[in-house]
Structures are given as C-alpha cells and as structure tokens.
C-alpha positions as CSV (number, residue, x, y, z in Angstrom):
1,X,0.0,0.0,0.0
2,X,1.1,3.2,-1.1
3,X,1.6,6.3,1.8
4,X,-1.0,8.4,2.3
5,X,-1.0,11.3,-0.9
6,X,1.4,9.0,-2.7
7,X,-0.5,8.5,-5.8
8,X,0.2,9.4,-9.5
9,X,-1.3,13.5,-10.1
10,X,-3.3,14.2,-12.4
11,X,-1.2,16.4,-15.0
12,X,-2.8,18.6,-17.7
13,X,-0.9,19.1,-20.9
14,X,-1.0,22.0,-22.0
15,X,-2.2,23.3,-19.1
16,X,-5.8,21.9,-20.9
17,X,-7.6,20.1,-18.0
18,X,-8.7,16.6,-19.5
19,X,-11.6,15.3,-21.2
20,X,-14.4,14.2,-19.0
21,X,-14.4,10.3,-19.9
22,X,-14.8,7.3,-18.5
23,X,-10.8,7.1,-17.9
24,X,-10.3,9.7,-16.2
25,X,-13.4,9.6,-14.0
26,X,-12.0,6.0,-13.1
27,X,-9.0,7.3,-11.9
28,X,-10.5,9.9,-9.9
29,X,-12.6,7.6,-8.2
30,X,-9.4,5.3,-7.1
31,X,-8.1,8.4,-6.3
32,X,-11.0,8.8,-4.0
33,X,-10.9,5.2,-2.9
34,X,-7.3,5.2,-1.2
35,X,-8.0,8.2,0.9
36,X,-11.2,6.3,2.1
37,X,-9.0,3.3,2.5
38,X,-6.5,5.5,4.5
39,X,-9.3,7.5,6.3
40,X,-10.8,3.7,7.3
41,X,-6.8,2.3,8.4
42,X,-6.3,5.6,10.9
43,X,-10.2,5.8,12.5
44,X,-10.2,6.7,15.9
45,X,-12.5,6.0,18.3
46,X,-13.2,8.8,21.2
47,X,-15.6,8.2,24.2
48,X,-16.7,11.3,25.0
49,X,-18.2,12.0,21.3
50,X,-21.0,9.6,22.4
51,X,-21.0,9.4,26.3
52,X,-23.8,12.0,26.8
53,X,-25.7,10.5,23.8
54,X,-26.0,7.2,25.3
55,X,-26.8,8.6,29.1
56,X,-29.7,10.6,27.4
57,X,-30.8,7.6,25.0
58,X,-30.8,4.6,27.2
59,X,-30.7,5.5,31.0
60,X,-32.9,7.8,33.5
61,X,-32.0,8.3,36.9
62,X,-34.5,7.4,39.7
63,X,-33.0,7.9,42.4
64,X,-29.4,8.5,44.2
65,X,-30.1,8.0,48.0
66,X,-28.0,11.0,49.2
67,X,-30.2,12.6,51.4
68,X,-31.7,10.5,54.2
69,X,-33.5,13.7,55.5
70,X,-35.2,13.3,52.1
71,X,-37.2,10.3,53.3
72,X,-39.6,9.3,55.9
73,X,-39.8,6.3,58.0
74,X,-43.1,3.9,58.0
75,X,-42.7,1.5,60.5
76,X,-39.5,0.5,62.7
77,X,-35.8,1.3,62.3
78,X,-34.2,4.3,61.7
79,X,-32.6,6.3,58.8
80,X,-29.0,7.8,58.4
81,X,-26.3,8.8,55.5
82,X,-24.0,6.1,55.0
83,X,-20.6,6.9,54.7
84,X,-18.6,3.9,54.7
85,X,-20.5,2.0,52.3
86,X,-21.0,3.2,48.9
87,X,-19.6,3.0,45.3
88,X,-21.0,5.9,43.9
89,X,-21.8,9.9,45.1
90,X,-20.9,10.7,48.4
91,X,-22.7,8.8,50.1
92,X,-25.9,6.1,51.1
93,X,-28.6,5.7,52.8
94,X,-29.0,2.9,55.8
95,X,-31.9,1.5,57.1
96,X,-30.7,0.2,60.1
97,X,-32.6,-2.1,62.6
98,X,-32.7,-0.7,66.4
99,X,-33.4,-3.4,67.9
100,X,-34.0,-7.6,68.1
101,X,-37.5,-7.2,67.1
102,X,-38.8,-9.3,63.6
103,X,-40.4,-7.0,61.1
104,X,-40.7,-4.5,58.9
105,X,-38.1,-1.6,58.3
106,X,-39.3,1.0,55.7
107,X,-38.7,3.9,54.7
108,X,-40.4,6.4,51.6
109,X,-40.3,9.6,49.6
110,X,-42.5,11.4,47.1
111,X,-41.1,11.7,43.6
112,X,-42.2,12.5,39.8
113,X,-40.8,10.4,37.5
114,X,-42.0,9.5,34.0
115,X,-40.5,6.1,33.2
116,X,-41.9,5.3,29.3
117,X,-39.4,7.8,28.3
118,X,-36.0,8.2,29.1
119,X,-34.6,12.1,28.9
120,X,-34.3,12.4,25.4
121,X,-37.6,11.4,24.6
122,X,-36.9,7.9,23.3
123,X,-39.5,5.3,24.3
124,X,-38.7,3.1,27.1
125,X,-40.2,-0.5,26.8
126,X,-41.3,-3.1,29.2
127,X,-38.4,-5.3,28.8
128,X,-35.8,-2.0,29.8
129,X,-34.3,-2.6,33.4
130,X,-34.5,-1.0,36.6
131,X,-31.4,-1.5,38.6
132,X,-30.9,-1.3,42.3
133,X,-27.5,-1.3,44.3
134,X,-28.0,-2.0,48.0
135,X,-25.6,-2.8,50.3
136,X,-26.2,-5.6,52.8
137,X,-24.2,-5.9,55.9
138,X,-25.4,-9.3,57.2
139,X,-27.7,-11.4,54.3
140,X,-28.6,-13.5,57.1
141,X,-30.7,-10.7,59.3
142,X,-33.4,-10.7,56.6
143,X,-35.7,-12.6,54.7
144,X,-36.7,-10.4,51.9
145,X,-36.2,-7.1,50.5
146,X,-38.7,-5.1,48.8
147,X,-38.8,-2.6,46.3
148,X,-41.8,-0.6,45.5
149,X,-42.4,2.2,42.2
150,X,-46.2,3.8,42.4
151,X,-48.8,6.2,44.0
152,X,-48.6,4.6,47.6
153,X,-48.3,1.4,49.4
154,X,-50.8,-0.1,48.0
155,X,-50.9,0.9,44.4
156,X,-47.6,0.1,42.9
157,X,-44.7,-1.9,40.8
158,X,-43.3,-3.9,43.3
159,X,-40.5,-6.8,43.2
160,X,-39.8,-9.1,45.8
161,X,-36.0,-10.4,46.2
162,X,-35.1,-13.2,48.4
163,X,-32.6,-13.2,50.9
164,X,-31.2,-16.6,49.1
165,X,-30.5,-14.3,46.1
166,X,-28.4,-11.6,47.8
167,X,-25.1,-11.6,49.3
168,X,-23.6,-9.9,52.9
169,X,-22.1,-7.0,51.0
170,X,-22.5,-5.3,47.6
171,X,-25.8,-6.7,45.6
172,X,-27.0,-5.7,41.9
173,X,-30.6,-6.1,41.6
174,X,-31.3,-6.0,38.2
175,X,-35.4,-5.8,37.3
176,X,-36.9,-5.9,33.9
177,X,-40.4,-3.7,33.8
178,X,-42.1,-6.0,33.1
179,X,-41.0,-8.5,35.8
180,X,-42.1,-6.3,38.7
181,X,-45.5,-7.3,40.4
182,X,-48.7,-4.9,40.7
183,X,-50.3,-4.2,43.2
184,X,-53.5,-2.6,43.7
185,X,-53.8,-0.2,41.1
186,X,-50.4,1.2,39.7
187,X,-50.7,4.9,38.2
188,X,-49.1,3.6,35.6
189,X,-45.2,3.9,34.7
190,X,-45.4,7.4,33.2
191,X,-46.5,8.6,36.8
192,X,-44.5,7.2,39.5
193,X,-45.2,9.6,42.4
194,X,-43.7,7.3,45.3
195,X,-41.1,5.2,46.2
196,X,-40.5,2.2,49.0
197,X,-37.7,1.1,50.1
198,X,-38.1,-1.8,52.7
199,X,-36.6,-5.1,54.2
200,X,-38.0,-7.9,56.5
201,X,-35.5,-8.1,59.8
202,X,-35.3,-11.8,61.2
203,X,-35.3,-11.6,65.0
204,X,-32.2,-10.9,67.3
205,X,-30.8,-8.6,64.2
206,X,-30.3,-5.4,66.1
207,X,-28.1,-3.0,64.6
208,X,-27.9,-4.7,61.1
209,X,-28.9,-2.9,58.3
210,X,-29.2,-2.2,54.6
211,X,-27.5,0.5,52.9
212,X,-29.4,1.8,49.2
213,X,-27.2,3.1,46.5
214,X,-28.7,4.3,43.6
215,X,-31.6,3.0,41.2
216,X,-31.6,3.5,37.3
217,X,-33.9,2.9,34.3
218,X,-31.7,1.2,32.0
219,X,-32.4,0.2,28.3
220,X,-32.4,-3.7,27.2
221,X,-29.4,-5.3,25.9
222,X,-30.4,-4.9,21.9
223,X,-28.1,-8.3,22.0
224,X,-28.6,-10.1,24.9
225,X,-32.3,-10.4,26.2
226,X,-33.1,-10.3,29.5
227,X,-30.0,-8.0,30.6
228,X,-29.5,-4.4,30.1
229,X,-26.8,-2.2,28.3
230,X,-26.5,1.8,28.7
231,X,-24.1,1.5,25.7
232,X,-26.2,1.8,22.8
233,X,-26.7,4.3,19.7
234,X,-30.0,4.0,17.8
235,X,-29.3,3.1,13.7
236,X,-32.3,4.9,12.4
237,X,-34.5,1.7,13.0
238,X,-33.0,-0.4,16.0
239,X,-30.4,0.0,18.8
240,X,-27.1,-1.4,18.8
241,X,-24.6,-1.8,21.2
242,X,-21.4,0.2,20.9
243,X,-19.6,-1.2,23.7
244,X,-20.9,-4.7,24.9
245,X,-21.0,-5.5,28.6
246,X,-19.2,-9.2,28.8
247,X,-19.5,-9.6,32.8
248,X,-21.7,-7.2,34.5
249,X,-22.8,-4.9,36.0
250,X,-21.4,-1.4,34.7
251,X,-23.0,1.7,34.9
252,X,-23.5,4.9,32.9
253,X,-24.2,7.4,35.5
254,X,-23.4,10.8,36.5
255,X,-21.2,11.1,39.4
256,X,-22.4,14.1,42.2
257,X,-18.9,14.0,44.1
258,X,-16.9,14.7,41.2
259,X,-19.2,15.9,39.0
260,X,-18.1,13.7,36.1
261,X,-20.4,11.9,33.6
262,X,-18.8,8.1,34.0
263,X,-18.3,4.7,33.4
264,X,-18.0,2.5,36.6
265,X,-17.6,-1.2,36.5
266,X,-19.8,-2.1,39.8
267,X,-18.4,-5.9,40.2
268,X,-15.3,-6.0,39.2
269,X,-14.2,-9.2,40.6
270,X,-11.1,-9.5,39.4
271,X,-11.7,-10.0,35.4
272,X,-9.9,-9.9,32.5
273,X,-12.6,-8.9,29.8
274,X,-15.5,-7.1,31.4
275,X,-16.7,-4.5,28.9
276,X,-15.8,-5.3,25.2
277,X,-14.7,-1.9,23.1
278,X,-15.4,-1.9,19.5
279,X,-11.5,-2.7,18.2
280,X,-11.4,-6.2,17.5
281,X,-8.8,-8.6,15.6
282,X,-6.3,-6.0,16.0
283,X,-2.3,-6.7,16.9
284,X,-1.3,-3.1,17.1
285,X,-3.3,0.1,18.6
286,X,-2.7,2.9,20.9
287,X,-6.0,2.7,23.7
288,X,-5.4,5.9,26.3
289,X,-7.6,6.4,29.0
290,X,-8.8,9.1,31.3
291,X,-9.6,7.4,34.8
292,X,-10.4,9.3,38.2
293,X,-9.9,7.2,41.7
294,X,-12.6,6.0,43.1
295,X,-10.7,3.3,45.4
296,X,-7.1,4.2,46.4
297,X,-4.3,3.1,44.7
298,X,-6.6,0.7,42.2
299,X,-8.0,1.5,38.4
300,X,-10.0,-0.9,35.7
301,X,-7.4,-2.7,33.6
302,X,-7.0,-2.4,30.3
303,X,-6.8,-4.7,28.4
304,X,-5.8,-7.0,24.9
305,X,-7.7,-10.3,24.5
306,X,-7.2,-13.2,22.2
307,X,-8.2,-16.1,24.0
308,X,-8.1,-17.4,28.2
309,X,-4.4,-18.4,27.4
310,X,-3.1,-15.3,25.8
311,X,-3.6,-11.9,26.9
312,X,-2.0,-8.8,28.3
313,X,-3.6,-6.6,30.9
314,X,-2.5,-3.3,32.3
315,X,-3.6,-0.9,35.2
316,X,-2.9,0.1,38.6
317,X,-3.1,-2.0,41.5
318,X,-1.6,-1.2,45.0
319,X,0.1,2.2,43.6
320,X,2.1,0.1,41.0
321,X,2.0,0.5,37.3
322,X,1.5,-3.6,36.4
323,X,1.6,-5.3,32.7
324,X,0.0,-8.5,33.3
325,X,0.6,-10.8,30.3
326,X,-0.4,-14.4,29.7
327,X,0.9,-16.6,26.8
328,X,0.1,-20.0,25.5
329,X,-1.2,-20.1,29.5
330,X,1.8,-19.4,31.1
331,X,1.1,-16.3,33.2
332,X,4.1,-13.5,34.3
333,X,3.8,-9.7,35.1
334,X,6.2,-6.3,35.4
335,X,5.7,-3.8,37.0
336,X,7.0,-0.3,38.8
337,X,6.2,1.6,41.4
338,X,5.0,5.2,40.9
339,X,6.3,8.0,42.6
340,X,3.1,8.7,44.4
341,X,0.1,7.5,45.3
342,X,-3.3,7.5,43.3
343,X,-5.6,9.0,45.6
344,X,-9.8,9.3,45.7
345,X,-10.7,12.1,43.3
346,X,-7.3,12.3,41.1
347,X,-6.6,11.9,37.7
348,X,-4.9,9.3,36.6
349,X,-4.1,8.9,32.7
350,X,-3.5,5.7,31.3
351,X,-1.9,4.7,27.9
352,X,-1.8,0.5,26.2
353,X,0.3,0.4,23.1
354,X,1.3,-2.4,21.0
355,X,3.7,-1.9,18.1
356,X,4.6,-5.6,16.4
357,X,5.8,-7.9,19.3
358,X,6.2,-4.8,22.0
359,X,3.8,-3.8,24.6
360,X,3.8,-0.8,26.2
361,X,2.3,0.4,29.5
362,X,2.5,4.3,30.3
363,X,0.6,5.8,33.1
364,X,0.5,10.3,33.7
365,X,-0.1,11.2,37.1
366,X,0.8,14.6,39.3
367,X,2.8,15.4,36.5
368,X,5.3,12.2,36.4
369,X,5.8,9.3,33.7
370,X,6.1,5.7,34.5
371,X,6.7,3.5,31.6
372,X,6.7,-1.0,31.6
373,X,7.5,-2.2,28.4
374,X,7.3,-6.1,27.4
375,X,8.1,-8.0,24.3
376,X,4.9,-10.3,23.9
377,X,5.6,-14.1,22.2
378,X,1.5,-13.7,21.3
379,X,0.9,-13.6,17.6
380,X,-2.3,-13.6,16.8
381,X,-5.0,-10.3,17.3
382,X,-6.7,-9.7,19.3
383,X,-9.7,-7.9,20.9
384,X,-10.1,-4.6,23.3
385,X,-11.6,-4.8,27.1
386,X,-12.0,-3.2,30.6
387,X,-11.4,-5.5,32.6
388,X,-9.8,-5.6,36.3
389,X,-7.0,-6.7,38.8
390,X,-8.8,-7.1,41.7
391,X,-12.5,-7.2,42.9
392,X,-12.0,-3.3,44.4
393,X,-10.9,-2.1,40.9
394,X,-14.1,0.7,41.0
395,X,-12.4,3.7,39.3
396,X,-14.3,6.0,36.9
397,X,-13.6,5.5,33.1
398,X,-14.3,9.4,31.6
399,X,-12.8,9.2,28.5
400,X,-10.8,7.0,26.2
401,X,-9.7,7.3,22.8
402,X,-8.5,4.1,20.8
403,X,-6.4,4.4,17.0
404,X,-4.6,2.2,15.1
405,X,-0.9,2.3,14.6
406,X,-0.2,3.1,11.3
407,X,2.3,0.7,9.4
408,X,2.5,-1.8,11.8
409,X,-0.9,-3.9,12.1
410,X,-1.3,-7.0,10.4
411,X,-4.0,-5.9,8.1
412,X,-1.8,-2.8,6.8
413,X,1.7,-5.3,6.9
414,X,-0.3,-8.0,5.2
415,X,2.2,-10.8,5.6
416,X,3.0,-12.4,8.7
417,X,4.9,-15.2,9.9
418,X,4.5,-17.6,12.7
419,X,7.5,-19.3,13.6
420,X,7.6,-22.9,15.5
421,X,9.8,-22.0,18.5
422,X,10.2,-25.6,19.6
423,X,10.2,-29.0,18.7
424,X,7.1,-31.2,19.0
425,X,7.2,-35.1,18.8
426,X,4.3,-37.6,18.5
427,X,5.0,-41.3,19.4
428,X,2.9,-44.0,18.7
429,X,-0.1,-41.9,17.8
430,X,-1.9,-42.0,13.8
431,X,-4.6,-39.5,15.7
432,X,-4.4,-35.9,14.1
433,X,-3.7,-33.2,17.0
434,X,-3.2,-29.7,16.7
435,X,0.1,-28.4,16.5
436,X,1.3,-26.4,19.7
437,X,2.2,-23.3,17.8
438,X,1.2,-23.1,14.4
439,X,-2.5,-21.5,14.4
440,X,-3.7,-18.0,13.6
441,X,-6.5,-16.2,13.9
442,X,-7.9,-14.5,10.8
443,X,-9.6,-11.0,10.7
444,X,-13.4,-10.5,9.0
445,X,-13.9,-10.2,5.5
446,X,-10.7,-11.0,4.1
447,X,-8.9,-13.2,1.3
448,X,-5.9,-15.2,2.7
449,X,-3.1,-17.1,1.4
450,X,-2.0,-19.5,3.8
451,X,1.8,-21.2,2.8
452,X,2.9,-23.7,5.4
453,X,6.7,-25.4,5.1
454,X,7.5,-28.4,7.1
455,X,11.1,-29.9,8.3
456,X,9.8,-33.1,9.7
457,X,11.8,-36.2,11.2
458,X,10.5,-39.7,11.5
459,X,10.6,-43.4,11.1
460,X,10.0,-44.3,7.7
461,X,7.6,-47.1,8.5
462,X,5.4,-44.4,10.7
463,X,5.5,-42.0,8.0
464,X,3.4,-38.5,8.5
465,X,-0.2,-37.2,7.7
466,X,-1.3,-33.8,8.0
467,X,-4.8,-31.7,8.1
468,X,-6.5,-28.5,8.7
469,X,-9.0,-27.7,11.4
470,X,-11.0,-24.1,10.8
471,X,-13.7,-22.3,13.4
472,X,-15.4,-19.1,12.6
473,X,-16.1,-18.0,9.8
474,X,-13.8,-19.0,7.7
475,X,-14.3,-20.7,4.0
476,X,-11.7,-22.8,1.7
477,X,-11.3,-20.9,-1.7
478,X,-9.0,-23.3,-3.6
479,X,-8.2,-26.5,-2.9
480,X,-4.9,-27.5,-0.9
481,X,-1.6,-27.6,-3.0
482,X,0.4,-30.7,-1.1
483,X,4.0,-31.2,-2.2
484,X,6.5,-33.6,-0.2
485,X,8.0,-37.2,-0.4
486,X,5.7,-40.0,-0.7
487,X,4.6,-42.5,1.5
488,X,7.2,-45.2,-0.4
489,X,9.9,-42.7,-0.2
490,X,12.8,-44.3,2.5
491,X,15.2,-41.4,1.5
492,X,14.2,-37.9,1.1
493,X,16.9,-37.4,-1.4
494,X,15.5,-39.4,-4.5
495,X,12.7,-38.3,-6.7
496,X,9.7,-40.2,-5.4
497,X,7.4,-37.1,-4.7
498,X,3.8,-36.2,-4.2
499,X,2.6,-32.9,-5.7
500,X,-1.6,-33.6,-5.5
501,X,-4.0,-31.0,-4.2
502,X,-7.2,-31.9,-1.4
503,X,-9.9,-30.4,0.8
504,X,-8.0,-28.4,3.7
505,X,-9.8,-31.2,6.0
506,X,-8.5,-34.1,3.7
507,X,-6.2,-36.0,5.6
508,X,-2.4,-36.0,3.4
509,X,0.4,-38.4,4.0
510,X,3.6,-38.1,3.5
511,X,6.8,-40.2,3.3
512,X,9.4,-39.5,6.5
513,X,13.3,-40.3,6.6
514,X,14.8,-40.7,10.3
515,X,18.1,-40.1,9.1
516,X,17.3,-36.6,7.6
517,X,14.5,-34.2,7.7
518,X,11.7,-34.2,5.1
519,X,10.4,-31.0,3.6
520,X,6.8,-30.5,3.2
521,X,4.8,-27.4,1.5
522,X,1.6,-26.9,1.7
523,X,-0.3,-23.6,-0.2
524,X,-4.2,-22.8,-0.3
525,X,-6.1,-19.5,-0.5
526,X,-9.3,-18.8,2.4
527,X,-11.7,-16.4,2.9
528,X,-13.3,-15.1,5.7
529,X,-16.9,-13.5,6.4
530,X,-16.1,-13.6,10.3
531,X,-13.0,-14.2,12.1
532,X,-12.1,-17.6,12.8
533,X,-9.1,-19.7,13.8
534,X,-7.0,-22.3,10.9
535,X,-5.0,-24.1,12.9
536,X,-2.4,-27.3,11.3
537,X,-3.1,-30.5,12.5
538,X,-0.7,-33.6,11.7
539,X,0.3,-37.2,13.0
540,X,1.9,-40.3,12.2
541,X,-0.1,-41.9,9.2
542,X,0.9,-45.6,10.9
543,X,1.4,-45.3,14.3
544,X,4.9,-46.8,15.8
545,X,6.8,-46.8,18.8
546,X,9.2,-44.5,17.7
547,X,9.7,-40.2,17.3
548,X,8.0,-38.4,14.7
549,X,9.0,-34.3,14.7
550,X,8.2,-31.5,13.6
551,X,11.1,-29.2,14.0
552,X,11.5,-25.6,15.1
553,X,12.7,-25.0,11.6
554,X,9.0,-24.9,10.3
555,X,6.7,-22.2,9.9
556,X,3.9,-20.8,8.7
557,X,3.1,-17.9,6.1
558,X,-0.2,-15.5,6.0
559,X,-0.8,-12.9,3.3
560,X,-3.9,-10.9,3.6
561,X,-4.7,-10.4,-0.4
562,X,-7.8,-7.8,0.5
C-alpha cells in the first residue's frame, strides 16, 4: 500500500484540463478510494463523542439516596447517610434495625418520575431494566427485600427479592419492567409519584442494616435479552450496542462527588474482559484512557484479549503501574512503582500500546511518567476490554480514545509469519492433533493465502499425515496444493514425490526419513466472512513406537490479499 498522498497527479498538458471520460473519472474515483482506504486504516475512536448521547438515550435516573432527611420512615428502624459503604456519590442511605425485634423496616419519599421515556424522549419499553445497588451488611438478618415504584403502598410496581439471592455486602438487583409485580392499582409507569424502600428483619438482628445506592432505568441489551446495556446508539430503526458489557454490572451514571459523567464497572471481581470496546482482531493500537480514583491506589485494567491463554492486561493495582501478560497459558507480570500514590478524586491517565511484538504500558499522574515495556511471544490479534486486577478495581472510566498504529498492524503489513519456536514429537499416535504453535486467527472479510513449510523427522515405517482444522467463519477458496516425499519414499533425497492438491480437512500423507529431515509445503487460499481460527493439524499416518518431529525449523506464512 502506497503512503497516504502518494499517488500518480493528475497532469494537464498544456495546461488543458482533461476530457471528462470514462478514464479519467476511473481514476479519480481510485483516487477517492485510497483516501477512504487511508481514512478507514487511521479511524479513531473517542468516548466522549458519544458518552452524553447514550446517558440521554438509554438511561434515567431514579433515584441516588444521598439525602436520608429526604425520606420518611413507616414502620421501625431508623434512617441515616452512609458513609462507609457506597460505590458511587458521596454517600448512602441505611436502614438500620434498632433493635431484636422481627419486622418491617421502611422507609419512603415522594417523587415524579416518568418512566416510558427516558430524557431524550426515546421510548422506554417493558423489557428495559431498573437497577438497584444495595448494600447488605449481614444477608442472614433478613428474609426479603422489597422494592416498591407507584402512587402509595398499596398501588404500585413492586418486586420481591429473596434473601437466598443476595449476598452480605454489595448486591445488583437487576429488574426488567415487566418482571415487577402490581399491586392494587399502579398509576401507571409514566406517573410514579412514590417510592418504597423496605426489608423484612429476622429476630435478634439489632443494629444490622441495609444501605441503598442508587436505582436507574436502563435500556435492554439490543443483544442479549433479558440484561441491560447503557451503551447503545440508535441506527435509524433499531439499537445497537457500541460497547458490549461481557460480565456485569457497569454503569453509565453521573457522578455528584466529582461531578463527572462516567463509566464504573460495579463488580469488578477481578476480570480480564469485562466490557468489550469496538477494536477487534487488532495486533497493534494505541488505547489511552482518562480514569479518576474512586478506590485508592486501584483503576480498571486495560486490556488485549485473544483467548483465556493469551492476553495482556495493564492498570494500577496497590500504587504500582502492572503489565499482566499471559501466553500460550503461562502467566508472568512487570511492574513499577510510581512515585506517588493515586488518591480518591485524582486523575490518573492511562496509555496500552502495541507496536509488532512490544507492549507498552504508560501511566501520567501529578505530573510524572512511568513506563513498563514487554516484548509479547503472542501472535495472533486480538480484541479490546476493561477488565480488572482485583474485585476493588471501581475507578471511573471518563474518556478514552483508541487508534490504530499506522504501518505496523497486520491488516496494513499483510504478511505475517509464525514461527515454530520448539520441537514437537508424536510417538505411537496416527490421531491428528493440533500443532502447539502453528494457528492464527484471521480477521473479517478478508482473502488469505496461507503457505505452510514443514522440516519433519520420523521413522519411515510411521510416515506423516497432515490436516487442517477451521472455526469461525472462515471458507476454503482453492483446494490445498500438497508437495513432499511419498509415503514409499525411505530417503528424502530421491525423486519419489507427491505434488496432489485436497480439501484443507483431507487428511495428506507423507513419506518421512529418520536419518534426515523431510520438507513439506503446503499452499491454499481462504476467505473469511467472520473471524475464525486455521489451525495445522498432523500425525503419524501408521502409528509406531518411535519419534516423529516436527522441528522448530518450520513455519507458517499468511498474506492478507484484500
């Protein structure tokens, strides 16, 4: 591929501009076509151009429980700010139980809330979500906990949730519309007037309590039904998701103690891939992020994801800048301190690079630059996440901005090469397995020529047979060009030779020579219409008690035609 602007210019002789013809519009219009092509290679994506769309489009606030003076008690207990328990705002608010009495604790508050429409007018439907964060400091003092949207008592949405559900601690109550219960008779979801918060104490429970968080109208996964995503953009006839959430719950809220419209991962748990970003099969980018500390010395990880066995995460954790990385499913990490502490409130900014085989980690805070750096034995691409170190990770995502980098990706390179970096020896086994190391994952819509060359050692009474395996979406455009010794072959310096072409699933023998090693070549084109996986597969074609290898000398050749 030509640089950007490095094209042939139009020249006019004479200084007469050209004929309009069919040439010449044909070579304005590939003129045209590279700059989209170089305009599509450097896209960035920014976070901030659609944050506020997607907290008007697909969430509506409902309440924030930062005012306990703001509600009034029914029967029993008593109400206070919490300010030791809460994820979000400044604070909670507890409904504690005063004493060993079993019962009722509630606690209510007027309100006008429209909840058919969320602030931008779109419709809400009945399968959209309301979700409620509570915090429970002992599961086992109640039996249920109650949540009530209506006109009174009486008349309202409620839902029910069982103490069996919850956990002592943080709990995500995630309610679709239509899943609460009526009762009496609702004013309907375009009036909600009152809300009830209540739980049932078990006796001998005094001083336990339940703290409440926040609750949000939340629009429907347009994916995944039955679970909600705030990070949607409407298509001009449907929703889709722009970022998916892979392990929930995150939330799209904004924050009243910092005054910052956010992203917060709520259970962070310690995962790698928690909220997927739209970069996928990609081996080089440049993902920076704006985070603010919401739990000291901790931020969400960043991260690149090709499969459980091979990633690389970065992020804070205990005041240290770490790189995480795990390859072929051996795990390992770097890391360095920083030179001061990340603190509730600051800024912390937070850069993931990959250029070819070297990882980058950067993190910007108070002024001062710490840099890891890794060289990663991961080949294939991979996919973009939040994810987290450890389940306390509950910093604020702002911003973020994701590009490619330019001359280095796989789809701009379009060859690359995957080297076998060690031996691998079958014995006494005619089953096809997977080789260790040559596989590669292939990106969407493309054409592929695959080119595979084999130095392979082995009895010549066990002989070799090789295969293909292919996942995804992946499709065999020509058949498979096979050329190596043949199965009489008992020295791989004569002429006997194969040279026959079969299905990429078509198991091929070949003749083997334990004295020296027998070179094989294989050459096919595929395409793909989703990314998918073409990994080599081989064996003995008779099985023996003896070595067959395939030596580190092999590899295996992609080209990316389009």
């Amino acid at each position: 591929m030509a640089n950007f602007g490095d094209y042939t210019k139009t020249v006019y002789a004479n200084t007469i501009a050209p004929a309009i013809n069919q040439t010449h519009l044909n070579n304005s219009e590939d003129k045209l076509s590279l700059v989209d092509e170089e305009l599509r290679r450097s896209q960035t994506f920014r976070l901030s151009d659609y944050l506020n769309v997607m907290y008007q489009c697909n969430t509506k606030e409902i309440e924030a429980f930062q005012d306990s003076t703001d509600w009034t008690m029914d029967t029993g207990g008593t109400i206070s700010n919490d300010t030791t328990n809460y994820l979000m705002h400044n604070q909670s608010v507890k409904l504690l139980e005063p004493d060993n009495t079993a019962g009722y604790l509630c606690m209510y508050k007027a309100c006008s809330i429209d909840l058919t429409v969320f602030p931008n007018e779109n419709v809400s439907g009945a399968d959209d979500h309301v979700l409620l964060i509570v915090y429970i400091d002992d599961v086992a003092a109640l039996t249920n906990l109650y949540f009530k949207l209506g006109s009174d008592n009486t008349n309202c949405y409620y839902k029910i949730t069982a103490a069996a559900s919850l956990v002592t601690g943080w709990n995500f109550i995630s309610i679709a519309k239509s899943a609460f219960t009526s009762g009496g008779t609702p004013p309907g979801w375009d009036n909600i007037t009152y809300i009830r918060c209540e739980w049932y104490s078990n006796a001998s429970q005094q001083n336990k309590y339940v703290s409440f968080q926040y609750a949000q109208l939340i629009r429907e996964d347009s994916v995944y039904a039955g679970y909600y995503n705030p990070f949607q953009l409407y298509n001009g006839t449907a929703f889709e998701n722009l970022l998916s959430i892979i392990y929930d719950y995150y939330c799209l809220y904004y924050d009243q103690k910092y005054n910052k419209l956010c992203i917060q991962a709520l259970n962070p748990a310690g995962y790698v891939n928690m909220l997927h970003i739209p970069f996928c099969d990609r081996s080089n980018f440049i993902f920076k992020c704006k985070i603010t500390c919401n739990y000291i010395g901790e931020s969400q990880n960043l991260v690149w994801y090709v499969d459980s066995d091979n990633y690389i995460q970065i992020g804070l954790y205990g005041n240290d800048l770490y790189m995480y990385y795990n390859e072929a499913g051996v795990g390992g990490s770097s890391f360095v301190n920083l030179d001061s502490n990340f603190t509730l409130g600051e800024e912390l900014e937070l850069t993931f690079e990959k250029n070819g085989t070297t990882v980058r980690a950067i993190a910007k805070l108070h002024g001062l630059t710490k840099i890891v750096e890794y060289i990663t034995s991961i080949t294939d691409e991979g996919c973009l996440y939040f994810g987290s170190m450890d389940d306390e990770s509950y910093s604020l995502v702002e911003d973020f901005i994701l590009s490619h980098s330019q001359g280095f990706d796989f789809q701009e390179n379009k060859i690359r090469i995957i080297k076998k970096t060690v031996s691998e020896t079958v014995n006494n086994s005619a089953v096809l397995q997977n080789d260790d190391e040559l596989t590669a994952k292939l990106g969407e819509n493309g054409l592929y020529e695959v080119e595979l060359k084999l130095a392979v050692n082995g009895a010549s009474n066990a002989d070799f047979k090789a295969a293909w395996a292919i996942t995804g979406g992946i499709t065999q455009v020509t058949t498979r060009a096979c050329f190596g010794a043949a199965t009489s072959s008992t020295d791989n310096t004569d002429t006997n030779m194969r040279a026959t072409g079969h299905n990429l699933t078509t198991s091929v023998a070949y003749g083997t020579d334990v004295t020296t090693a027998n070179a094989i070549l294989e050459k096919f084109l595929v395409s793909t219409s989703s990314s998918g996986t073409i990994t080599f597969q081989w064996a003995q074609n008779t099985a023996q008690a003896s070595n067959t290898i395939v030596s580190e000398n092999s590899y295996m050749k992609i080209t990316k035609i389009n």
